[in-house]
C-alpha positions in Angstrom: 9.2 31.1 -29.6 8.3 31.7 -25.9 4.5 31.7 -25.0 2.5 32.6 -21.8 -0.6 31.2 -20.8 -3.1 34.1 -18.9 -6.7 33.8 -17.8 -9.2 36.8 -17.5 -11.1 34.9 -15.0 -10.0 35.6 -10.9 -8.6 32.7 -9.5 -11.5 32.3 -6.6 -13.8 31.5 -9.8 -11.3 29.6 -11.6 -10.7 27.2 -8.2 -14.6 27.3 -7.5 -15.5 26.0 -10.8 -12.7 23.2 -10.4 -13.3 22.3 -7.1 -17.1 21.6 -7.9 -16.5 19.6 -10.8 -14.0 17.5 -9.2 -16.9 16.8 -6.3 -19.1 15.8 -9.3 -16.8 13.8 -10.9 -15.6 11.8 -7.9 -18.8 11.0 -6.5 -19.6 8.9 -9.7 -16.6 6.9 -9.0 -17.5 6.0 -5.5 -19.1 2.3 -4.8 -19.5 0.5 -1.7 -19.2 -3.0 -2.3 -16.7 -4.7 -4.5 -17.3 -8.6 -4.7 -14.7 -11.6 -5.7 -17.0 -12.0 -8.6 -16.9 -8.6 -9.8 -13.3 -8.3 -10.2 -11.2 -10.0 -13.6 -7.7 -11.1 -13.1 -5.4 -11.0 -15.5 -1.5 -12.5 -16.4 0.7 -9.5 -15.6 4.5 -9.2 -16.5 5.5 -10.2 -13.2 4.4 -13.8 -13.7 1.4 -13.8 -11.6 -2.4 -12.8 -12.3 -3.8 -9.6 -10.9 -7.0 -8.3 -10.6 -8.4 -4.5 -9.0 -10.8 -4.1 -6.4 -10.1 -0.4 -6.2 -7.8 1.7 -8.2 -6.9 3.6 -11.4 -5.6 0.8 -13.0 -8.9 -1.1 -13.0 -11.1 1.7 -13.9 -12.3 2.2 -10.2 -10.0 5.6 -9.3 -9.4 6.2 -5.9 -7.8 9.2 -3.8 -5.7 7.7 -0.8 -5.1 3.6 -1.4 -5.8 1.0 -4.1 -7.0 -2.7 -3.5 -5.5 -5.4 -5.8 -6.0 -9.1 -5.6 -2.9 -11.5 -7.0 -2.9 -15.4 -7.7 0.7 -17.3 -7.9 0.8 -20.5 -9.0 2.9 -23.4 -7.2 6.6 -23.3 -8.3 6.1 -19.6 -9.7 8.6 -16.6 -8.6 7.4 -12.8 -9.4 9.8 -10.2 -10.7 11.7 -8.0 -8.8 10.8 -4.4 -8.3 10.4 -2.1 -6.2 7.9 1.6 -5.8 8.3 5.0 -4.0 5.1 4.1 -2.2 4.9 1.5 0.4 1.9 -1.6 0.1 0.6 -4.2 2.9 -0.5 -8.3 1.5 -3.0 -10.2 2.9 -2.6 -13.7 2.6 -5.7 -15.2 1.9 -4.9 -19.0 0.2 -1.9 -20.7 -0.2 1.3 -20.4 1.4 4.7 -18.9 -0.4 7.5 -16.6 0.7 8.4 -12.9 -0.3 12.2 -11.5 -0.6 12.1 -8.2 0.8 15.5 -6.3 0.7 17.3 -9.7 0.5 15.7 -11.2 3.5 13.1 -13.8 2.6 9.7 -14.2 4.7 7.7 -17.4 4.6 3.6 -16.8 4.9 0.3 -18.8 5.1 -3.3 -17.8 5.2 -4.6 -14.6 7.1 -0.6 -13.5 7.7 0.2 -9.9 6.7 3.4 -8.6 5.0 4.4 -4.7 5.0 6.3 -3.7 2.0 8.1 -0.5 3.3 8.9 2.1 -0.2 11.4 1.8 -2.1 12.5 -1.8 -0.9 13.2 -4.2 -3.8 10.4 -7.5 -3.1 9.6 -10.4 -5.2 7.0 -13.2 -4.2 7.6 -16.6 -4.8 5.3 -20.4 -4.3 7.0 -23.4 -3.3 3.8 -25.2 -2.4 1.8 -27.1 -4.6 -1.5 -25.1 -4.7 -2.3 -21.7 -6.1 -1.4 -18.6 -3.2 -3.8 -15.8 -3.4 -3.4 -12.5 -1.5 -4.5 -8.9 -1.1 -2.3 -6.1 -1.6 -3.3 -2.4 -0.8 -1.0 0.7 -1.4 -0.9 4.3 -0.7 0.0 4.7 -4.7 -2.8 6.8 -5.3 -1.7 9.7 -2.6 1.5 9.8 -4.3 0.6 9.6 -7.7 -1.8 12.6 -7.1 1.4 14.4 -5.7 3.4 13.4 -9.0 5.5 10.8 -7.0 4.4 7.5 -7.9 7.6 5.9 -9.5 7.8 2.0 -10.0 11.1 0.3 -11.0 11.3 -3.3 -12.6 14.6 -5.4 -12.8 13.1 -8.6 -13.9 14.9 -11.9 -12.6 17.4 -9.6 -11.2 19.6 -11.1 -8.2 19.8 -8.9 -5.1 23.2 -8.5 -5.0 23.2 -6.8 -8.3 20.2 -4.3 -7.5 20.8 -0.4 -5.8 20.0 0.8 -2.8 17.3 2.6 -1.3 17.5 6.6 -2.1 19.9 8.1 0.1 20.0 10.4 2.6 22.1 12.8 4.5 22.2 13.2 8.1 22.0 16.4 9.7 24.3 18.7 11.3 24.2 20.2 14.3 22.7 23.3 14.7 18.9 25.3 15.2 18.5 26.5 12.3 15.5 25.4 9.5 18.0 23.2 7.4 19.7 21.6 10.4 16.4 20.6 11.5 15.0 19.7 8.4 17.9 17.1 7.7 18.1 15.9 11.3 14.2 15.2 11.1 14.2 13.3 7.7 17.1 11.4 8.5 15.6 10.2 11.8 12.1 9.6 10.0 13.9 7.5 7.1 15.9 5.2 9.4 12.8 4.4 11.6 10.9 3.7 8.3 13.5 1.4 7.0 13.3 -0.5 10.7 9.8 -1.5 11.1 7.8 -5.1 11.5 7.6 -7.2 8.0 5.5 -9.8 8.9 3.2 -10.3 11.0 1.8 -14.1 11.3 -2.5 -14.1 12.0 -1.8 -16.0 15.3 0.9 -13.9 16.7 -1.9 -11.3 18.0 -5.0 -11.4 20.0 -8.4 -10.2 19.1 -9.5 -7.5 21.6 -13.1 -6.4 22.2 -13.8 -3.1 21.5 -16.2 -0.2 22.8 -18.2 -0.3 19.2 -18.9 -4.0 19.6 -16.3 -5.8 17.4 -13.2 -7.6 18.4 -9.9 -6.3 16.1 -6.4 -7.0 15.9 -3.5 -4.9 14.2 -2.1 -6.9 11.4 0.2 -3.7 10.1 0.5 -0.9 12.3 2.9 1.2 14.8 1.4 0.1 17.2 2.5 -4.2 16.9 6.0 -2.1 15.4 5.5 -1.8 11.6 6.5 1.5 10.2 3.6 1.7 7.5 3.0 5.4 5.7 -0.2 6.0 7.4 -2.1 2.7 6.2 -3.6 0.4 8.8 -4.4 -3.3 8.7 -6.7 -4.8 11.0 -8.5 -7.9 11.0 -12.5 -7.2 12.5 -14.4 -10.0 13.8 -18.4 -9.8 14.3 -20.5 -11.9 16.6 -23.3 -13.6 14.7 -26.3 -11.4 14.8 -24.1 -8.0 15.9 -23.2 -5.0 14.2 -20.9 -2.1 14.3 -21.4 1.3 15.6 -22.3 3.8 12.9 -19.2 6.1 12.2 -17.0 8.2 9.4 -13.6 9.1 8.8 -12.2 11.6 6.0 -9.9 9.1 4.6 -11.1 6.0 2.1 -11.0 2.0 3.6 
């Protein structure tokens, strides 16, 4: 038995009503500082211990990007997966390696790794101390857009795992759909080309107009092909301070 689902109530009022309540209900969410103190961390199926700074998953929803901290112990290798969103590290102790795509990277302290979507990526610690390191993710964009999809194969050799989603290359031609496919195909190979790593010493801290120095740990700009999410280290002389600004997006 089919049914159907009307309202008697104009759409304006319908999208005011929801629009207002989803102001109210957001700002409760928001907080400002998050300390190392506040945040629990937890054995996970992937063999490490993770904890949330900022995201669903830890009770602290956010709209555009999360903020998770991870611990590895010495001699421990994660899972494998891989997620249709894409996620930056920051190395913060320790030292280990991650396999991305079959290609293994070897980091220390303060280096940054760019995990482009859909690549498969495991993390492993040959050391003999404890790594720990940040990891933040557009996930929330694209689980607000019903995209956020997250595969796990478990111990899962490389050579055994599929590839990345494919895609077709366009044909000649002006019309919409040539261009469309042209565009995408273009986009997705320049995505799938980008900077992995990026070691802390590699670049140089610049002074800035708003009275900080910065350097681009993932970013176009140093050749990483991130979704939108920047990484940058800030350093503040002792007694300065920032210029006041804003931006529409969460950090």
């Amino acid at each position: 038995m089919r049914t159907k689902t009307t309202t008697g109530v104009t759409h304006y009022h319908i999208q005011k009503k929801r629009r207002a309540e989803f102001i109210e209900e957001w700002r409760k969410h928001r907080r400002t500082v998050v300390r190392r103190d506040d945040v629990a961390l937890k054995p996970t199926a992937r063999g490490m211990r993770s904890g949330v700074y900022m995201g669903w998953d830890g009770d602290s929803p956010t709209r555009c990007l999360d903020a998770l901290v991870h611990e590895l112990d010495a001699g421990g290798v994660t899972t494998v997966h891989r997620h249709s969103w894409d996620a930056q590290l920051f190395i913060v102790e320790g030292s280990g390696w991650s396999e991305i795509d079959g290609t293994r990277y070897e980091w220390k302290p303060w280096d940054a790794i760019h995990l482009p979507a859909w690549s498969w990526h495991r993390h492993g610690n040959d050391g003999k101390k404890t790594a720990r390191f940040m990891s933040y993710s557009s996930e929330p964009m694209l689980w607000t857009l019903g995209m956020s999809l997250l595969e796990d194969r478990g111990h899962e050799e490389v050579r055994n795992l599929p590839p990345r989603p494919a895609f077709s290359d366009g044909p000649e031609g002006d019309d919409p759909y040539a261009r469309r496919l042209r565009r995408l195909a273009q986009e997705a190979r320049k995505r799938r080309s980008g900077r992995i790593h990026t070691p802390y010493d590699e670049q140089e801290l610049l002074a800035t107009p708003r009275g900080t120095r910065t350097k681009f740990l993932v970013d176009r700009a140093i050749g990483s092909q991130a979704s939108g999410i920047t990484q940058v280290m800030i350093q503040f002389a002792p007694g300065k301070t920032q210029s006041l600004h804003r931006h529409p997006g969460e950090a």
